[in-house]
Each structure stands twice: as C-alpha cells, then as structure tokens.
ZAMARGU-4260 file (C-alpha; in steps of 0.2 Angstrom, whole numbers, plus 5000, padded with zeros to 4 digits):
<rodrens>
0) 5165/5086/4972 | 5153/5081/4985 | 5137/5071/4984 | 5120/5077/4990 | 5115/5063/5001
5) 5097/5070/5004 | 5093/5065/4984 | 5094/5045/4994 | 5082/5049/5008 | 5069/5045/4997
10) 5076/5030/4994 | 5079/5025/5012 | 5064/5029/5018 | 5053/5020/5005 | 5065/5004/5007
15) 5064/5006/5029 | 5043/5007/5027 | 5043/4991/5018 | 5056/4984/5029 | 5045/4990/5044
20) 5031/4980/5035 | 5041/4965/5032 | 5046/4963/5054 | 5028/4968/5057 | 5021/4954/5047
25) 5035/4944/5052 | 5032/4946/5071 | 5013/4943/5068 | 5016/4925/5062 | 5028/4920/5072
30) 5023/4906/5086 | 5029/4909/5102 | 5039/4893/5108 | 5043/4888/5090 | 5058/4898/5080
35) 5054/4899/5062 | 5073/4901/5057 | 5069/4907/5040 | 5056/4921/5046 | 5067/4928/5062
40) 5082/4930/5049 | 5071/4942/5039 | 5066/4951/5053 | 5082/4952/5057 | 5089/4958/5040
45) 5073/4972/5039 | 5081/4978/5057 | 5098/4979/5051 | 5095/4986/5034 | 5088/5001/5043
50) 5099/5003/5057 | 5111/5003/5042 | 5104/5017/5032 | 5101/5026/5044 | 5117/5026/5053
55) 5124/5031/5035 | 5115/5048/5034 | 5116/5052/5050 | 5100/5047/5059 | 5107/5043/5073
60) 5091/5041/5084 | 5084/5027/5074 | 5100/5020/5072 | 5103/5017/5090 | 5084/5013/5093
65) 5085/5000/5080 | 5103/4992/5085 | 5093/4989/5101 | 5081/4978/5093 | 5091/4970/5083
70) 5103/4964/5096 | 5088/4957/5104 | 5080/4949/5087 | 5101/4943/5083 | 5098/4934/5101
75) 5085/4927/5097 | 5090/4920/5081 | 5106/4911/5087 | 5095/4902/5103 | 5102/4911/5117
80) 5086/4919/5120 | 5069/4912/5117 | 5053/4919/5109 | 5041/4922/5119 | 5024/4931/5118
85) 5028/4945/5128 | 5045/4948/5116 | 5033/4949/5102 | 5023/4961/5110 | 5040/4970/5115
90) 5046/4970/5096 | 5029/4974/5088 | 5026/4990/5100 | 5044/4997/5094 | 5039/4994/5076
95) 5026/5006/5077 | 5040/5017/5088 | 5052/5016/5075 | 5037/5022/5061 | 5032/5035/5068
100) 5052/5039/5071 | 5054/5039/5054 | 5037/5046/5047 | 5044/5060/5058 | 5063/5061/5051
105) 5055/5061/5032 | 5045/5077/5038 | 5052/5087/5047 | 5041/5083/5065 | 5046/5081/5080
110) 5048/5065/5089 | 5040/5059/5104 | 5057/5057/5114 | 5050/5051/5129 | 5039/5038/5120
115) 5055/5032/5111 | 5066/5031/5127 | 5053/5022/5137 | 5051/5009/5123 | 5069/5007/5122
120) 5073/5005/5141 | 5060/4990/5141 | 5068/4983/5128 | 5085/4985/5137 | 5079/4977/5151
125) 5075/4962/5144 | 5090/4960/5136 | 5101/4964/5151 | 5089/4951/5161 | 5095/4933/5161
130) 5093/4924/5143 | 5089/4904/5143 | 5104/4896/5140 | 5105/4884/5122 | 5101/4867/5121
135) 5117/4855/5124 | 5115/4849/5107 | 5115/4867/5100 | 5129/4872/5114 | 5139/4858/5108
140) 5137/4864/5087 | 5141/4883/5092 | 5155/4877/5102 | 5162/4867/5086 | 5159/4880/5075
145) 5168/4895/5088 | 5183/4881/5088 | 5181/4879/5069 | 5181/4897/5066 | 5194/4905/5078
150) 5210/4894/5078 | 5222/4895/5093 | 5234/4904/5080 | 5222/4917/5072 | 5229/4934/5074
155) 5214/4941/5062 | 5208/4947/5046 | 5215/4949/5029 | 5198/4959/5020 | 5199/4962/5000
160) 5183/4976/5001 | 5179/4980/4982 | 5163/4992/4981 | 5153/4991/4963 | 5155/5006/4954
165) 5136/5010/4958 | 5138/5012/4977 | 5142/5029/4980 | 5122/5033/4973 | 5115/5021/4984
170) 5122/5033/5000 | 5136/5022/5006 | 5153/5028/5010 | 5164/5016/5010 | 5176/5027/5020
175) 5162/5026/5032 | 5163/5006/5034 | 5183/5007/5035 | 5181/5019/5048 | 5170/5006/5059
180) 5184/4994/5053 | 5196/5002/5063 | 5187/5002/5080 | 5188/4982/5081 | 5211/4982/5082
185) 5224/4988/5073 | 5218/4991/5055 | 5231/4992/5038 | 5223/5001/5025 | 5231/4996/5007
190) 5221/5008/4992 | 5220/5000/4975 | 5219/5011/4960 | 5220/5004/4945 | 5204/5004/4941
195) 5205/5024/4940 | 5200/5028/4923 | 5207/5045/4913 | 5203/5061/4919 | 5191/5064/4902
200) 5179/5050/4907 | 5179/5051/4927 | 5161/5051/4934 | 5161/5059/4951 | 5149/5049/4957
205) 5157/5031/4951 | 5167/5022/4964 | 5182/5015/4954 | 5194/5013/4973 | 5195/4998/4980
210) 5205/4991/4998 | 5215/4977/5005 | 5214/4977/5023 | 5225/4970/5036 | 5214/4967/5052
215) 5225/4964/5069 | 5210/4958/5080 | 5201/4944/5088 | 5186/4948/5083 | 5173/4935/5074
220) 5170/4934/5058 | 5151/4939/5063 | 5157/4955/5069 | 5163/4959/5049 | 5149/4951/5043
225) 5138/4965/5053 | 5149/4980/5046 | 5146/4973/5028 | 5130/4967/5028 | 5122/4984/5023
230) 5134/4986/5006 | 5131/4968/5003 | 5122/4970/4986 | 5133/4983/4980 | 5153/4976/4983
235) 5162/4961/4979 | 5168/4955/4996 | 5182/4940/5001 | 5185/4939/5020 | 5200/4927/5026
240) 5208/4922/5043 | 5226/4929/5046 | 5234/4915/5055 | 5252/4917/5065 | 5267/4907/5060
245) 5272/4892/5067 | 5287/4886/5070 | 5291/4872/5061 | 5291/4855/5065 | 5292/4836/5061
250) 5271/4838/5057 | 5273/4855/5047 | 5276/4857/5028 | 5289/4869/5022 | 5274/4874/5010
255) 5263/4878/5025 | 5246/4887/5018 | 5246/4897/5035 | 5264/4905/5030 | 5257/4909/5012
260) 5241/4918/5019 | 5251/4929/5031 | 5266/4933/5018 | 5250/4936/5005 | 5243/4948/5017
265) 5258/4959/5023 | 5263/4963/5001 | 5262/4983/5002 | 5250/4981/4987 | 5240/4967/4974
270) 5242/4968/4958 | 5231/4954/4955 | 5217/4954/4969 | 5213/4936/4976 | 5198/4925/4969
275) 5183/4936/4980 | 5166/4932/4980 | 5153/4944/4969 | 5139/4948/4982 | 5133/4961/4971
280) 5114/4957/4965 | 5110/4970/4956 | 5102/4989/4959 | 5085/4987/4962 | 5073/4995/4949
285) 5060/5010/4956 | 5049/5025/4949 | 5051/5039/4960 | 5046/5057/4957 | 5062/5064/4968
290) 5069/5065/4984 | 5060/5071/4999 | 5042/5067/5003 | 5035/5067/4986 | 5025/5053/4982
295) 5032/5037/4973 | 5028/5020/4963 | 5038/5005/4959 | 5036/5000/4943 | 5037/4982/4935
300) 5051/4985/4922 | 5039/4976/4910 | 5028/4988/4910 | 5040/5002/4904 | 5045/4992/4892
305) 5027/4989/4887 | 5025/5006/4888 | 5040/5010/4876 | 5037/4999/4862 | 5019/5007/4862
310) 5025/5025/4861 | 5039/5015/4848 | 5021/5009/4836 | 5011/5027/4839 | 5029/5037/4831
315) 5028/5027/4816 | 5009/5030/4816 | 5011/5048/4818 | 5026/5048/4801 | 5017/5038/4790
320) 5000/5050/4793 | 5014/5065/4792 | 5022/5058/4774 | 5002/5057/4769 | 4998/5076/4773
325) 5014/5079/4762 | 5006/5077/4745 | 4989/5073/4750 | 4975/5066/4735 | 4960/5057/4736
330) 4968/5038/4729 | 4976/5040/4748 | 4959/5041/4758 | 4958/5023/4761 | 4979/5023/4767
335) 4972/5039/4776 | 4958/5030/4785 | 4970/5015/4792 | 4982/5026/4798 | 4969/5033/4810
340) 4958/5017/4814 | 4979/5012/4819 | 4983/5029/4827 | 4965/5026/4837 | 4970/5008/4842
345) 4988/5014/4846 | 4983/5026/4858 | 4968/5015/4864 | 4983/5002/4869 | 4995/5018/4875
350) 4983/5023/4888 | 4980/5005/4894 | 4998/5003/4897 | 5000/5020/4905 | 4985/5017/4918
355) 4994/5000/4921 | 5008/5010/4927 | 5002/5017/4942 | 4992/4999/4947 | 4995/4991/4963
360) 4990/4973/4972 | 4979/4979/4984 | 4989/4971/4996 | 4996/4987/5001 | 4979/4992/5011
365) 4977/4975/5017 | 4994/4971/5025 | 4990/4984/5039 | 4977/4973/5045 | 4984/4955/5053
370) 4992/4968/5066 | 4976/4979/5069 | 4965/4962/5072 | 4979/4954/5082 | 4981/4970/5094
375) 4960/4972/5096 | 4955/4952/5096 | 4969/4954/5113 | 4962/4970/5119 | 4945/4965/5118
380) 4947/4947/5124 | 4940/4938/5107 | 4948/4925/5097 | 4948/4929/5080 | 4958/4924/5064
385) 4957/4935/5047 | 4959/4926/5031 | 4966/4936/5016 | 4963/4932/5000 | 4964/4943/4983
390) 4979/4953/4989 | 4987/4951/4971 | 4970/4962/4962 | 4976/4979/4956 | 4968/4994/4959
395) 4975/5014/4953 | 4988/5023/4967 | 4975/5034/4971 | 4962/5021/4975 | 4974/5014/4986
400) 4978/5027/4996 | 4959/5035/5000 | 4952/5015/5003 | 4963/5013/5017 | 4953/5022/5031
405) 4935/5016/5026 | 4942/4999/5027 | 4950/5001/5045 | 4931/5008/5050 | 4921/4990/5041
410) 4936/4980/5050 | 4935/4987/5068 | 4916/4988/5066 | 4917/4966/5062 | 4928/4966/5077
415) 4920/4974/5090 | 4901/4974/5084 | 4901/4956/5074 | 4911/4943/5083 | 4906/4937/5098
420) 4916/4933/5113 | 4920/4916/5114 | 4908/4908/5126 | 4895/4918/5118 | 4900/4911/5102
425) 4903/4891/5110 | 4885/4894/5119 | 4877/4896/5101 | 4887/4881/5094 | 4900/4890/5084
430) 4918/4888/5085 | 4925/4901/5099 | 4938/4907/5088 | 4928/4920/5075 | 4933/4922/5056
435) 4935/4939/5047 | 4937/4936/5027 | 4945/4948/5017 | 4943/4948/4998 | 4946/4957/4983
440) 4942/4953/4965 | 4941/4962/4950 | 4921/4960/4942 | 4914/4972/4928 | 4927/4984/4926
445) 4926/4988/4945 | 4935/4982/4961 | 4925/4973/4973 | 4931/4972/4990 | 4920/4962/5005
450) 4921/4962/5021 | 4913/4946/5030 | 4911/4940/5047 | 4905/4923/5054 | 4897/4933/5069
455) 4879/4937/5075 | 4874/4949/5061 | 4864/4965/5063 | 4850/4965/5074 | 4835/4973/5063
460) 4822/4976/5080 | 4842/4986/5089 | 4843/4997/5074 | 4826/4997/5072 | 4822/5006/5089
465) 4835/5015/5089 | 4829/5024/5070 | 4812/5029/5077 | 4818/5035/5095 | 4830/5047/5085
470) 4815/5053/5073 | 4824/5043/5057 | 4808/5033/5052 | 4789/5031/5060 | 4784/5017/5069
475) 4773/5010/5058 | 4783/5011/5044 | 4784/4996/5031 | 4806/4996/5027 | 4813/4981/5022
480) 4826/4970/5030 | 4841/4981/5017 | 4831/4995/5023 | 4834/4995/5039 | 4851/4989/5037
485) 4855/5004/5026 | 4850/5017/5042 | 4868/5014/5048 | 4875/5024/5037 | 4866/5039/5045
490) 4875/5053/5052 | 4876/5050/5073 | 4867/5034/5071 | 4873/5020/5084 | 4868/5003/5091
495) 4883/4999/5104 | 4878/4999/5122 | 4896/5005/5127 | 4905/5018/5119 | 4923/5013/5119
500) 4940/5018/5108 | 4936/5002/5095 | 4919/5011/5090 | 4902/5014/5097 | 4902/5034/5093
505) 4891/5037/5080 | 4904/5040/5069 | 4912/5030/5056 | 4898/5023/5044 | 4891/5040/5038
510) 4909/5044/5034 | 4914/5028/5027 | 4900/5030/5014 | 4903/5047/5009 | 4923/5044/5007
515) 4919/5029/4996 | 4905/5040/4985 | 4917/5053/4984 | 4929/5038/4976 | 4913/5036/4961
520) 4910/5018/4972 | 4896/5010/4980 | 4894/5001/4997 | 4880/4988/5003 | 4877/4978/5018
525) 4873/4959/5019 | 4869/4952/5034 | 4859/4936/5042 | 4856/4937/5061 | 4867/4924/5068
530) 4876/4919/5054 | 4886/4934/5050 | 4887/4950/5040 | 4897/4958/5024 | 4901/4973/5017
535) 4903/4975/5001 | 4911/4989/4989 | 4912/4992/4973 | 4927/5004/4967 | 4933/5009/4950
540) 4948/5002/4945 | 4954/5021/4940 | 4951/5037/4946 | 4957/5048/4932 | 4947/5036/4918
545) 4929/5034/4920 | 4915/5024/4912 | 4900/5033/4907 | 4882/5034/4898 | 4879/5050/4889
550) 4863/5057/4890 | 4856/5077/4882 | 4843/5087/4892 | 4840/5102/4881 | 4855/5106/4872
555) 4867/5102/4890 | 4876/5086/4885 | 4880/5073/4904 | 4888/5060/4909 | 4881/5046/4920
560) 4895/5036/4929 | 4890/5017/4922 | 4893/5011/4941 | 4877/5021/4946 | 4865/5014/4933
565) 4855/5000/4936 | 4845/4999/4919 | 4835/5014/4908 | 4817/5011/4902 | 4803/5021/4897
570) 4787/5026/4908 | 4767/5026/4903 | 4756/5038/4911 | 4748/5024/4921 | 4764/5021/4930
575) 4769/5037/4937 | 4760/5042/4956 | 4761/5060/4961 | 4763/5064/4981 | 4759/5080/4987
580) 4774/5090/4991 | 4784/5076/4987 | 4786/5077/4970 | 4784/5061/4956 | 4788/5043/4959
585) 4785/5027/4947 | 4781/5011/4950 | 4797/4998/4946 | 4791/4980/4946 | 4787/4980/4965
590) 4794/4997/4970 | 4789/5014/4970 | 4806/5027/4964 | 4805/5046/4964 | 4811/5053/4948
595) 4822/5067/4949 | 4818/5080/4933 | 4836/5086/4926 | 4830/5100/4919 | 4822/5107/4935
600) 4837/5101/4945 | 4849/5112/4935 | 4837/5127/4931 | 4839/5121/4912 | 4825/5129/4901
605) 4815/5121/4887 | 4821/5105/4887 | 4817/5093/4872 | 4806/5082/4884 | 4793/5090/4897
610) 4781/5074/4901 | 4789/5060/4906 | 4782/5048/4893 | 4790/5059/4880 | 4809/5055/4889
615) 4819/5042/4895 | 4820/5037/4915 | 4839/5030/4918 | 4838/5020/4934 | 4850/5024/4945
620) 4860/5019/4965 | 4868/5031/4978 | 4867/5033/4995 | 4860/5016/4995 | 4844/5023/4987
625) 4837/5020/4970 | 4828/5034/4957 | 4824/5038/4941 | 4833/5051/4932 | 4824/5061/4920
630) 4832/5064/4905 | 4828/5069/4884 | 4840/5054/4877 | 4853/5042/4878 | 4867/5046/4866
635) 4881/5030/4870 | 4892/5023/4880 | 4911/5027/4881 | 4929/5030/4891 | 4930/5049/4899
640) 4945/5056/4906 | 4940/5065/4923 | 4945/5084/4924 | 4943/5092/4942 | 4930/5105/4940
645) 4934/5112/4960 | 4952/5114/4956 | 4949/5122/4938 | 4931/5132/4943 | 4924/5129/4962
650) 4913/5114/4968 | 4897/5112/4963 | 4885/5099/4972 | 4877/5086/4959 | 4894/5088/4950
655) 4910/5076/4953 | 4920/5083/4937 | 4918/5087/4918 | 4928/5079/4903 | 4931/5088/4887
660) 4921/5077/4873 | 4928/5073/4857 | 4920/5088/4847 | 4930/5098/4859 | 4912/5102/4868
665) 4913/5102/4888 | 4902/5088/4896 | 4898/5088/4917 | 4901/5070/4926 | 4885/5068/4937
670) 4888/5062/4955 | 4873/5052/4959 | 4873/5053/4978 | 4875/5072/4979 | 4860/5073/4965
675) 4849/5064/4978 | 4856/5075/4993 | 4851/5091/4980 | 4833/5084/4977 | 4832/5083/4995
680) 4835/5099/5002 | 4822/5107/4985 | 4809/5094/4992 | 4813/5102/5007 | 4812/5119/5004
685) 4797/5119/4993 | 4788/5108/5008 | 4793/5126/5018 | 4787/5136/5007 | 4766/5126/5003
690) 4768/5126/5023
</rodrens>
C-alpha cells in the first residue's frame, strides 16, 4: 500500500514558513564581525530542515537552492568563513527567494527561474571565492578534534538506524536515507524484523523495520550527521567508528575493544541491538484543516483540553435537564431553573474557550517588520531601530491576517515621512539614530495597537495647504490641530515632496482607514511637531463575536457596535441648531455634532419618537468624525454572534452584518462610518435638488 505524501505538504510548508521566519530574524540580529554561535546554528538548522523536506518530496528546486545556503551558513558556523555584512545581505535576499519559491510550490505558480538562478550564482560565488582562514587557536581545536575523530585505523561506520513507529507520517522514507547512505562507500544493509507485529494488527502506515549498517568509507562523522539530521526527532540513532585490526603486539591486549567492535559489526544479524541513543522528541502537536493550501492554527494543547472538559460539563447539563423533561412537575421548577442558569454558564464558558482557540500573539504580524525597517532605514540612508513590545497580546486568526497590510502602510509612512535623516536629526539635538515603537495591549475588550516615532511630527501649515489647494476645506476655516491631522486620511491626499516606492502617492491612508473600519476598529493620529507622531488603533479582539448596545426605532430592533459609541444623552430644544440644507446639529459641551435621524436614514415610517427631545441621541465615532444618532430607546447591552448579510442576502451600505436575537427575531449591526458616508451623499443630493 502506498502513502499519499501530499497529505504532509501541509505540514512542510507550514513548518518551512516558520523556519524561513526563524533565518530571517536570525540574519537580522546578527552582528557582522561577531559570530553568535547559538543564533547561526539555528539559522543553520531552519536551512537544513527545509532543504530536508523538501528533498524528501521531491522539490528538488528548493532543495538545491537551499543546500547552497546552507553550505555557506555550515561555513560560516565552523569559522572558515567570516560574517560579513554583505553575506547577510546575500542570505537575507535568498530568504525572500526561497519564500516566494515555496509560496509558489504550495500553489501551483510558477517560479521566477531566472531570479532564483541569479540569486544562487552569487551566492556561488562567494563560496567558491577565497574563505578567511581559522584562527590558530581554533586551527589547532579542529585539528585535535579531526585526529580525535578519524584514527589512522578507522575503515568506517557501524550505524544501528531504528525509525519510531510515527515516521512514515511525518514524509520520511527511510529507504530514502539508506539510499544517500550508499553514495558515501561501500554500504552493508542488515534488516531487523522482530518488531513485525501479526498480520491482524499491522498498520500500514507504522514503521516497525529497523537497520544495522555496515559503512566502508572515510567519511566524517558530520557527513552522517547531515543525512540524519532531518529524521532526528523521529528514530533512535547509535553511530560508532569501525576500526581495522591490529596486529597484535607487546602494547595490545588480547581483549582489544577495536577487535570487539569490528567482530560486533560484521554478525549477519543482532538479536539484541546495542545501547543507542533515543533522539526521538516527540511529534509536534498542530490544528490543521487538511493538506493543500487550506488555512491552518496550532493550537496549545491546553486549550483542547479546556475545550474538552467544557463540552464534558455542558453533556451532563444537557442529561440532567433531559431526565427533568421525563416526568416533569412543578416541585422540579426550582431544579429546572439551575439547570439552565448552569447550561447558560456552561455555554458562556464553552464559547470563551472556543474563541480562545483561534487566538494568536500578535507577533505573527509584527515579526515581518525588523526586516522591512532594516531594508528601508539602508535604502533610504536613515538610522533607525524598532523596538517591539506586546508581541505575546492575542488577537482572533482573522484579525491577524486583514491587520497585516494597514500596519506595513503606518510603518513605511514613520520611516519615510517621520524620521529624519541623521544630520537633520543631530542638527535639532536628537540622537541620529531614530526610534519606531511598536506596541500592543489588550484595553476594554479591544486590542490596541500604536505606532510611534520620535521623529518631526506632522507639519499642520503642509497639510494645511495642501487641503485648501485641493478644495478639502476654506481658507478661513477654524479646524483644530486633530482636525487637520484627520485630512490624511483623505482619498489622493499627499504631503511628500517626492514621490518614491516607500510612499508619497496619495495612496495608503484612505485605504488604511477603510480596511481597519471594515475590521469594526478605529484609527487616530497623535502627533507634536518635533517630537514625534503615533497612530493608534483600536481592533476587536474577535471578528465573529461583537459587543453591542441595542436600540428600537419603530418596531426595527439595531445594534450599535459598543466600540463606536462615545456616550448617549438626551437633547432640550435650546440645544439643537438647524443649518439650511445641512440638516440638524446639537451642541456637545464645546462642539457642534450633526444628528443623523434613523428613521429617515432607512425610509422607516412612524417611528415611536419624531422630535428629538422625545428620543435618545447615542454619541458616536467613525471616520474620525463624531454625531449623534437618533434613535426611540436603548434596550441593553450584550454579546452578538456576527452573520454576514452580503454572503447570505447582498451588501447594504450602513450595514456591516445582522445577528439572530434571542426571541429568534433578526437584528442589523450598524457600521458607523458607512452610516456617515450615507448621510453624506442625502445631504448631497437634497443640496442638488433646493439648488
């Protein structure tokens, strides 16, 4: 019977993407001139794990790509070859070669050949170009190690190779590494199969064969180690020299060792295996929804089993409420009533722990940036260092993935429009290398995420001029410093002097704002000229569990995302100012807000409350912008799980989604910022139609 190997590809290519990760960030701290032995043997290992997997089904482009790196990174490691900054560079460009290779391989794209060969011919040629030699005192320790390791009598190998009954599953073949075995000498295979069970219990896909291997070659013990160092978790391994008789003399024993290990090794068979050394660390535990490219989570195994006793504590709920249907009287109300207020709590907790499940540190969105900072600070000649902190905080799958983009726009805008260069900076007494902070924090049931530099801020008179020469606001307007710092978040809207690939379009801001209200979050600038700007944004934790304030207008029951809503509050006639075409707007402390009616928004008729004193106003933020909503009542606060009203019905603008309520009744989730677009374009219209 023979194994589908594509149900591992999954696997592979989820394991290479973190080991990609792992040399990236590697390469990123290393120091040129200074060897950090314990980061360059991870590198290393990342290099050759892949080159390994790959190899075994059959990738053979990224297998060969990859071994060229890793001879380089192998020469590297042992000190015949130092690490230099433009080796760095070298390494980090075939990182992003070897993604995209395998980004490619996982989906059936095609792969820039020409790209790929150019990137391994350089790093070709600085391998075959002349490597430093060692230090004498490290020349000396390999030299005593090569003599330590390869006696004058060592004709080669005796290999006792026992694979663990998991690593067929994994995608090795062990046939496969015998096979590479071969190629270094003359190679006896001796099969062991006691381990064999009865034909009733076999598993096809258990591995129960192990080998004893006679190795005829004067190979090192390196060259072995390479071959093995892919199965190294899943086999039990014992690797001894074979030495050569001696003849026998006044200085040798008749019970020489050396006779013992070579009559040991030449036994057609071994019933009882020598002592070997259990390498095997266990099978790491995943979540994965299948081979191919469907999407995956790994899952702390605490939080399955979390998840299991829950469901465990909900079925014995759900019998003891069964056995009290059975024969049901009114003496069993008050059992009757504690079995629900339990189911209630039960499932409260059940679908804590299930959200839980698909959490992640947000350090998968962050670790992407120590290489985009490090490749723009060199491009654009600027010193900069990005401090991290926060990476543990966890946020829902989804919210992972959709942050990703918006946060490369905020960062490249920091690099490019924030810090300065460095004599810019050392003219106005700052250090010359600038600081991006990246945080993350959990506040209020939401994620918050700031972006901060220590560089010149936002120049208000810039984006001042530039609003009025594009028609955005009048000359003698009378906008605040937040004001004006919320106009560059309109469409086209610029201040760089010279357009370049880092930014300076007109297009990111707009588009970074939308994708993060499309998210049910919120984005806002801080910024003091001089000293620095922050962006700050505030994300649900979840995207399929909201937070929300029910409020009626007519018999239409809503729900207000809690995130949007600033306070509620009641209105007296004195405060409320109409503006001609322009609708209604009430005075807030120091601040005039346009109310936007429900009712008239949604064509709704004969709503409970038709003036405004006789409603409530809830108080809301999108788009940056604050206004009243107009509504009969509040009804309360609670959880709602978010159904997609596109894919089920067909977009609708004000709308982000519905949730079924718990009298069955169906409720729409309001989206604040497109309510505000909506008003807009009425205002607009009924401007046209007075005109």
């Amino acid at each position: 019977m023979s194994i589908d190997m594509a149900q591992f590809h999954q696997v592979f290519f989820e394991e290479s993407f973190e080991g990609l990760d792992i040399m990236e960030n590697g390469l990123l701290n290393m120091d040129p001139g200074t060897l950090d032995d314990e980061e360059i043997n991870a590198i290393f290992r990342a290099a050759h794990s892949i080159k390994g997997g790959s190899g075994t089904f059959g990738f053979n482009a990224i297998s060969n790509f990859t071994h060229v790196m890793e001879t380089l990174l192998d020469e590297m490691r042992d000190g015949r070859r130092p690490l230099t900054a433009e080796a760095v560079d070298a390494l980090l460009r075939s990182v992003d070669i070897l993604r995209d290779m395998l980004t490619a391989t996982r989906e059936g794209g095609e792969v820039d050949e020409e790209r790929v060969q150019a990137q391994q011919s350089e790093l070709e040629q600085m391998l075959n170009s002349r490597a430093d030699e060692p230090s004498a005192d490290r020349a000396m320790v390999e030299a005593g190690a090569r003599e330590t390791a390869t006696a004058d009598n060592q004709v080669g190998w005796h290999i006792v190779f026992r694979p663990l009954t998991h690593m067929l599953r994994t995608g090795n073949d062990p046939l496969r590494i015998i096979r590479e075995l071969a190629e270094l000498g003359e190679l006896k295979v001796v099969g062991d199969i006691s381990a064999l069970p009865p034909l009733a219990s076999f598993e096809p896909e258990e591995s129960y064969l192990s080998w004893n291997l006679h190795l005829v070659s004067e190979t090192s013990r390196a060259a072995i180690d390479e071959i093995f160092a892919w199965v190294d978790d899943d086999c039990e391994l014992a690797i001894m020299p074979i030495l050569a008789e001696v003849p026998e003399t006044s200085n040798s024993r008749p019970d020489d060792p050396r006779k013992e290990v070579l009559s040991e090794a030449d036994k057609p068979a071994m019933q009882a295996a020598p002592p070997v050394q259990n390498r095997g660390k266990g099978e790491r535990r995943k979540a994965a929804s299948g081979s191919g490219g469907g999407s995956s989570i790994r899952v702390d195994i605490s939080k399955i089993d979390g998840l299991i006793n829950m469901v465990g504590e909900l079925v014995i709920t759900q019998s003891m409420l069964s056995m009290l249907g059975d024969d049901f009287s009114m003496d069993k109300l008050e059992r009757l009533n504690e079995g629900l207020s339990q189911l209630e709590r039960h499932t409260r907790e059940l679908q804590e722990s299930v959200m839980q499940v698909r959490m992640l540190p947000i350090s998968f969105t962050f670790s992407r940036f120590p290489r985009l900072v490090h490749d723009l600070s060199s491009k654009m000649g600027k010193k900069i260092e990005l401090k991290m902190t926060g990476e543990n905080t966890e946020v829902d799958k989804t919210v992972i993935e959709k942050i990703g983009d918006p946060l490369v726009h905020l960062v490249r805008n920091s690099l490019d429009h924030g810090i300065e260069m460095p004599g810019e900076r050392l003219a106005a007494g700052k250090p010359e290398t600038g600081t991006i902070n990246l945080n993350a924090f959990h506040k209020g049931g939401n994620i918050v995420i700031e972006i901060r530099d220590d560089g010149k801020g936002l120049n208000r008179e810039k984006i001042e001029g530039n609003a009025i020469d594009k028609g955005l606001i009048d000359a003698d307007h009378n906008l605040s410093d937040r004001q004006i710092h919320e106009l560059i978040f309109q469409a086209g809207f610029s201040t760089a002097d010279v357009v370049s690939d880092v930014s300076g379009r007109g297009v990111g801001m707009d588009v970074v704002r939308k994708n993060i209200n499309e998210l049910g979050g919120s984005i806002e600038i801080e910024s003091e000229p001089g000293k620095g700007s922050a962006i700050i944004i505030r994300l649900p934790l979840t995207l399929a569990i909201l937070d929300g304030q029910t409020v009626t207008v007519a018999d239409e029951t809503y729900i207000v995302p809690l995130v949007s809503i600033l306070e509620s509050t009641q209105v007296k006639e004195e405060q409320i100012k109409r503006v001609a075409g322009r609708g209604e707007t009430f005075k807030l402390r120091d601040e005039y807000l346009p109310i936007l009616r429900l009712h008239k928004l949604f064509g709704i008729e004969n709503p409970h409350a038709t003036h405004l004193y006789e409603g409530l106003l809830v108080v809301v933020e999108g788009d940056g912008r604050h206004c009243g909503l107009f509504v009969d009542d509040l009804l309360g606060q609670q959880q709602v799980v978010i159904k997609s009203l596109e894919a089920n019905y067909q977009r609708v603008e004000g709308i982000s989604g519905a949730t079924i309520l718990g009298d069955g009744s169906v409720s729409l989730i309001l989206d604040i910022p497109g309510l505000l677009r909506l008003a807009n374009r009425q205002d607009e219209e009924n401007l046209k139609r007075s005109a």
